[in-house]
C-alpha positions as CSV (number, residue, x, y, z in Angstrom):
1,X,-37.2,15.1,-75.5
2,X,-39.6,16.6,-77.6
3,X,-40.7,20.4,-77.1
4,X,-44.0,21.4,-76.3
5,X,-43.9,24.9,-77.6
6,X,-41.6,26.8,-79.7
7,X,-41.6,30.7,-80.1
8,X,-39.4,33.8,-78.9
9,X,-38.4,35.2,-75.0
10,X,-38.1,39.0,-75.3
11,X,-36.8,41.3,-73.1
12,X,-36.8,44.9,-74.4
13,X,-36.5,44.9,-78.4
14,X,-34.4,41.6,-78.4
15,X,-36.4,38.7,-79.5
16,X,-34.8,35.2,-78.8
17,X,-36.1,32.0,-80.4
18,X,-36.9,29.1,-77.9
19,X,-38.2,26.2,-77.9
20,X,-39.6,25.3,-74.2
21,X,-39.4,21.7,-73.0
22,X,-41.3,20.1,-69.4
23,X,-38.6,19.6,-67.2
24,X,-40.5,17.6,-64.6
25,X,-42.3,14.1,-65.2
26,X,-45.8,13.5,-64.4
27,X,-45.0,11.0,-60.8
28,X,-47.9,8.7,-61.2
29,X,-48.2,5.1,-61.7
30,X,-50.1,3.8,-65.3
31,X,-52.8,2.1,-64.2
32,X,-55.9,0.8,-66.0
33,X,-59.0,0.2,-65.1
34,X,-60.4,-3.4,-65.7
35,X,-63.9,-5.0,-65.6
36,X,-63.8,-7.3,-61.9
37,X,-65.6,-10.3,-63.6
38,X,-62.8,-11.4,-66.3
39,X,-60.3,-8.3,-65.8
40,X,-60.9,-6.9,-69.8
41,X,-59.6,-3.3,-70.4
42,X,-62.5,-0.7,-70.2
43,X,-62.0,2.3,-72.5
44,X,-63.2,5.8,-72.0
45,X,-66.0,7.0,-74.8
46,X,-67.2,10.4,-75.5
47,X,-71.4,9.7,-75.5
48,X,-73.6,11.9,-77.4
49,X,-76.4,12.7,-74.9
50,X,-78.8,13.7,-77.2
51,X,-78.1,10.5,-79.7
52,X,-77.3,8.2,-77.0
53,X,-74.3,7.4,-78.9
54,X,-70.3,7.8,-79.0
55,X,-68.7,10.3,-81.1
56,X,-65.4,10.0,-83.5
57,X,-62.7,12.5,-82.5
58,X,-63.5,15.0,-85.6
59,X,-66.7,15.7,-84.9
60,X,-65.7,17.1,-81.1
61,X,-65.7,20.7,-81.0
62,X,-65.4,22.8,-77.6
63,X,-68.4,25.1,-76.5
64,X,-69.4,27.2,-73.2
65,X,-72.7,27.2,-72.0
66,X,-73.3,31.1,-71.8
67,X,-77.4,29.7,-70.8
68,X,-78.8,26.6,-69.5
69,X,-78.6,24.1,-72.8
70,X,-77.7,27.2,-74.8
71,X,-73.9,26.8,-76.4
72,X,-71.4,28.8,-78.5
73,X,-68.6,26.6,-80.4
74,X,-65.4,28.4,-79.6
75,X,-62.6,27.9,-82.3
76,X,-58.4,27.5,-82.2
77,X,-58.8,30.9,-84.1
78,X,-61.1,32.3,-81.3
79,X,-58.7,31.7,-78.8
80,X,-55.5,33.1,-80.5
81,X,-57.9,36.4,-81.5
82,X,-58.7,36.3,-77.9
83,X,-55.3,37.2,-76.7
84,X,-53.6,40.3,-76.1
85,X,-50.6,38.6,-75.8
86,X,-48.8,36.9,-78.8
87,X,-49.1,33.5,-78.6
88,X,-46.0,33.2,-80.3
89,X,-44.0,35.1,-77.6
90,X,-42.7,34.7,-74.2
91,X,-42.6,38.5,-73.1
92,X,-40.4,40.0,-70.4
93,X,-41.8,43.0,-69.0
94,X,-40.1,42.8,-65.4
95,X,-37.1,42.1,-63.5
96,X,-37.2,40.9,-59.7
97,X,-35.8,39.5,-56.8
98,X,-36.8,36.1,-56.8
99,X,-37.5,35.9,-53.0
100,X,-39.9,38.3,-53.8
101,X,-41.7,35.6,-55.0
102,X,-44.0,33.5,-53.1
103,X,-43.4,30.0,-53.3
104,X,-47.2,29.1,-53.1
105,X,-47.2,30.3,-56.6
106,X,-44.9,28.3,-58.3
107,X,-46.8,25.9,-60.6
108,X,-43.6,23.9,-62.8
109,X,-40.8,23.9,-64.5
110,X,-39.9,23.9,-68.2
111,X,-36.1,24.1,-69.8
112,X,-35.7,27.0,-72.3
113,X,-33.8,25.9,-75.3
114,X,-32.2,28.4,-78.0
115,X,-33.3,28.2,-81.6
116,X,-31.0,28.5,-84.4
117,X,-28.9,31.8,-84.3
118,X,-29.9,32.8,-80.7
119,X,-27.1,31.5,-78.6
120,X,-25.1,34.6,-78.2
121,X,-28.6,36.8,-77.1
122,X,-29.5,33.6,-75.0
123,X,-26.1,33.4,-73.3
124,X,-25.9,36.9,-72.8
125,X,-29.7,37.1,-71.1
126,X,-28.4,34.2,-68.6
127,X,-24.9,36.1,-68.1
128,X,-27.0,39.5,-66.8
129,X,-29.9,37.9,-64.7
130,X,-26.7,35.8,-62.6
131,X,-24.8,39.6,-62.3
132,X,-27.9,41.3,-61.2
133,X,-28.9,38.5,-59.0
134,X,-32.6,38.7,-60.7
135,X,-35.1,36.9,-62.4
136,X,-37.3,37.9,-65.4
137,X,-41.1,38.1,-64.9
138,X,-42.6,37.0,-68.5
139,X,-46.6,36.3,-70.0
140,X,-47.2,34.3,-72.5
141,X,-50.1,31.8,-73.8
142,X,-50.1,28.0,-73.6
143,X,-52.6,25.2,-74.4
144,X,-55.1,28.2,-74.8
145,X,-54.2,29.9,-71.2
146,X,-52.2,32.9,-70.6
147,X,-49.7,32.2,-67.9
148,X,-47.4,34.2,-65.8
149,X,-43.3,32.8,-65.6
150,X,-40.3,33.4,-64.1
151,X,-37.2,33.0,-66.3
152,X,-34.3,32.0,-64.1
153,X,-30.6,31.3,-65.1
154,X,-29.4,27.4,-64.0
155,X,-26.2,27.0,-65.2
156,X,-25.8,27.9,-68.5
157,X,-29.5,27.2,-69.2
158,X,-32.3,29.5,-68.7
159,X,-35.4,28.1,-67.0
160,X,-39.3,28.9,-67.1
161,X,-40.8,28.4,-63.9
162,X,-44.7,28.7,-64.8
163,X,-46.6,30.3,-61.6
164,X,-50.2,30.3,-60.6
165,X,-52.0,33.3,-60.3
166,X,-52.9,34.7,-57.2
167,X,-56.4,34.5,-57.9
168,X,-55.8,30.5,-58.1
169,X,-54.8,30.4,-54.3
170,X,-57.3,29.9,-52.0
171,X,-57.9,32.5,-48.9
172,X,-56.3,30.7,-45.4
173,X,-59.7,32.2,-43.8
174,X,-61.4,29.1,-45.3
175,X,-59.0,26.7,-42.7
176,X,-59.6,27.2,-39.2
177,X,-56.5,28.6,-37.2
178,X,-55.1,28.2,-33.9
179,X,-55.4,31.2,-31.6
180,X,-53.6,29.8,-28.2
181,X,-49.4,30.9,-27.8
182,X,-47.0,28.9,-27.2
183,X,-45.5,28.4,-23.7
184,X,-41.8,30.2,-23.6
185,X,-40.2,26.8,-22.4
186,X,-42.1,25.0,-25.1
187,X,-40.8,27.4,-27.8
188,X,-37.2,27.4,-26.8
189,X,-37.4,23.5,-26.7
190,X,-38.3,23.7,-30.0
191,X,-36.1,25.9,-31.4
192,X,-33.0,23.4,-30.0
193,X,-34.7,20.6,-31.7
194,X,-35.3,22.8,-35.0
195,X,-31.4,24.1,-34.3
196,X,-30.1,20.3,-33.8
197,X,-31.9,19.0,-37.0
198,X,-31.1,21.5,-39.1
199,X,-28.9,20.8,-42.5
200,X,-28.6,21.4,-46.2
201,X,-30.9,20.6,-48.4
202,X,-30.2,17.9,-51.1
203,X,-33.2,16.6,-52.7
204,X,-31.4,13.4,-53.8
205,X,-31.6,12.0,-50.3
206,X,-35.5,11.7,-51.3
207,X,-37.2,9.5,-53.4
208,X,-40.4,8.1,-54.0
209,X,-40.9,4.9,-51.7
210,X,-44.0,4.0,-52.2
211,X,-44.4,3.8,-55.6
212,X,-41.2,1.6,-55.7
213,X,-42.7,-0.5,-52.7
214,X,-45.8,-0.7,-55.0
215,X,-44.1,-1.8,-58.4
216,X,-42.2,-4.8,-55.8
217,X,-45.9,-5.3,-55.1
218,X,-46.9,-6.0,-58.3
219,X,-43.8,-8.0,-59.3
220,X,-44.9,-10.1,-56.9
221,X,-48.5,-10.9,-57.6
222,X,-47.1,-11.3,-61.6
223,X,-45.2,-14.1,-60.3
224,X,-48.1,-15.3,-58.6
225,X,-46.8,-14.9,-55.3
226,X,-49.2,-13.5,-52.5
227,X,-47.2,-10.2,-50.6
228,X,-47.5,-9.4,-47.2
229,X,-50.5,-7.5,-45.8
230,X,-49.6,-4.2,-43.7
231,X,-51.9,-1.7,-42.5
232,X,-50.5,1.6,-42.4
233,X,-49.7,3.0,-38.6
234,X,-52.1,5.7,-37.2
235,X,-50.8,8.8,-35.9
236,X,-50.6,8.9,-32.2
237,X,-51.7,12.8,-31.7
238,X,-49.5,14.5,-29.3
239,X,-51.9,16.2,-26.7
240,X,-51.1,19.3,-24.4
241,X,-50.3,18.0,-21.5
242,X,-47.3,15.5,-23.2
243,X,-45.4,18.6,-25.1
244,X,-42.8,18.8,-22.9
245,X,-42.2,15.3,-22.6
246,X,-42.0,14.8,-26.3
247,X,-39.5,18.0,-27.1
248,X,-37.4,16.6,-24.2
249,X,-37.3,13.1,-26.0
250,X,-36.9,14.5,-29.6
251,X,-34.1,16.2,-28.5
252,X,-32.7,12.9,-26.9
253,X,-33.9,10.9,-30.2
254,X,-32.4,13.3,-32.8
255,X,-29.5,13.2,-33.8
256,X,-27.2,16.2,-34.1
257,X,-26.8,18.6,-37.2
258,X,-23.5,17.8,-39.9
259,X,-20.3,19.8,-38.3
260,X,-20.5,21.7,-41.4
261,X,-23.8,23.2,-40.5
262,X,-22.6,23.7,-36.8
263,X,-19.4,26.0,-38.2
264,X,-21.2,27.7,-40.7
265,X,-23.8,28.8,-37.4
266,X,-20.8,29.9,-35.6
267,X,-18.9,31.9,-38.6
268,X,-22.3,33.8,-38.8
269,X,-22.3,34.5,-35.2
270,X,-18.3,35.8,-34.6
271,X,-18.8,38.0,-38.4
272,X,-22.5,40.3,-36.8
């Protein structure tokens, strides 16, 4: 892997160097786009309006619009002179429970490596934030943005976890809401099914079907062979007057929750 950014994570007066790393892969499939008629690549090319023209690389230079046709060219140097915050440095300036955090924030995930010389400040940084059972709230600026991260202990690695704003969520008065309750039988019928299918999470029971369904697809069509057509199945909508009935055959369908789960209920229950 190759890092993306290297600096220092401080906490207090110690400065550690890092180098950060993505620790999550972009899940999409490479795709080009082709012309129809005789299926040649079609590349992307940066047009001059006023020239009618494309432009080489070099000569691109980023600008905003402060009035209508009316730019400013902003600079690498007017970004880094724009910041308050080093761009150099991953600052901690809080420490929190991390279910304090909500998870509509959380953006992704990058590995914190230590530079040369830092492992015992990094080791020691992990060590404290397992003890106090906390998570460091840091800023810092990347590909010209101040951010906002948490910096988490994972075994004996730390971990950025880069978080949206708040400002970046949208408001939940722009959906519209039920306002009807739920029935009492309804709601107990499904708290037995939620109760009968609950378990522990292991996210290596999921993967990514359909894109593997896709690439078999293509393998396919590369051996000139034609794949099966299938239309994907619409949703039958449950409607009011069939909630009953379809708790009451969930609950027959489902199957029950690992006997694990079932003693850890019931250890919970005899120790309140």
């Amino acid at each position: 892997m190759r890092p993306v950014w290297s600096g220092a994570l401080s906490f207090g007066l110690i400065n550690i160097p890092i180098r950060l790393y993505s620790a999550s892969y972009e899940r999409t499939l490479n795709l080009d786009m082709l012309h129809a008629k005789d299926l040649s690549p079609i590349r992307y090319a940066k047009i001059c309006k006023a020239e009618e023209k494309e432009i080489p690389y070099e000569e691109i230079v980023k600008g905003y619009e402060y009035e209508k046709g009316e730019y400013v060219v902003i600079t690498d140097e007017d970004f880094e002179s724009a910041s308050s915050v080093s761009t150099k440095m991953i600052e901690i300036d809080s420490f929190v429970k991390e279910e304090e955090v909500d998870t509509m924030l959380y953006d992704k995930p990058y590995f914190l490596e230590p530079g040369k010389g830092a492992a015992k400040a990094y080791s020691l940084l992990n060590e404290a934030l397992k003890k106090s059972n906390r998570v460091g709230v840091g800023i810092y600026v990347f590909h010209t943005k101040q951010h906002i991260g948490l910096i988490k202990p994972q075994g004996k690695a730390l971990i950025l976890q880069q978080l949206r704003y708040l400002s970046e969520l949208k408001d939940l008065t722009e959906i519209e809401l039920p306002v009807s309750k739920s029935q009492p039988k309804e709601l107990s019928m499904a708290l037995k099914l939620i109760e009968q299918m609950e378990d522990h999470f292991d996210p290596k029971k999921y993967k990514d079907t359909h894109t593997e369904e896709l690439m078999s697809i293509i393998a396919q069509k590369t051996k000139g062979k034609k794949p099966p057509k299938r239309k994907a199945a619409e949703p039958k909508i449950t409607h009011v007057d069939d909630l009953m009935e379809k708790l009451k055959a969930s609950l027959h369908k489902t199957p029950h929750r690992p006997r694990g789960i079932q003693e850890h209920r019931k250890t919970r229950v005899v120790h309140r």
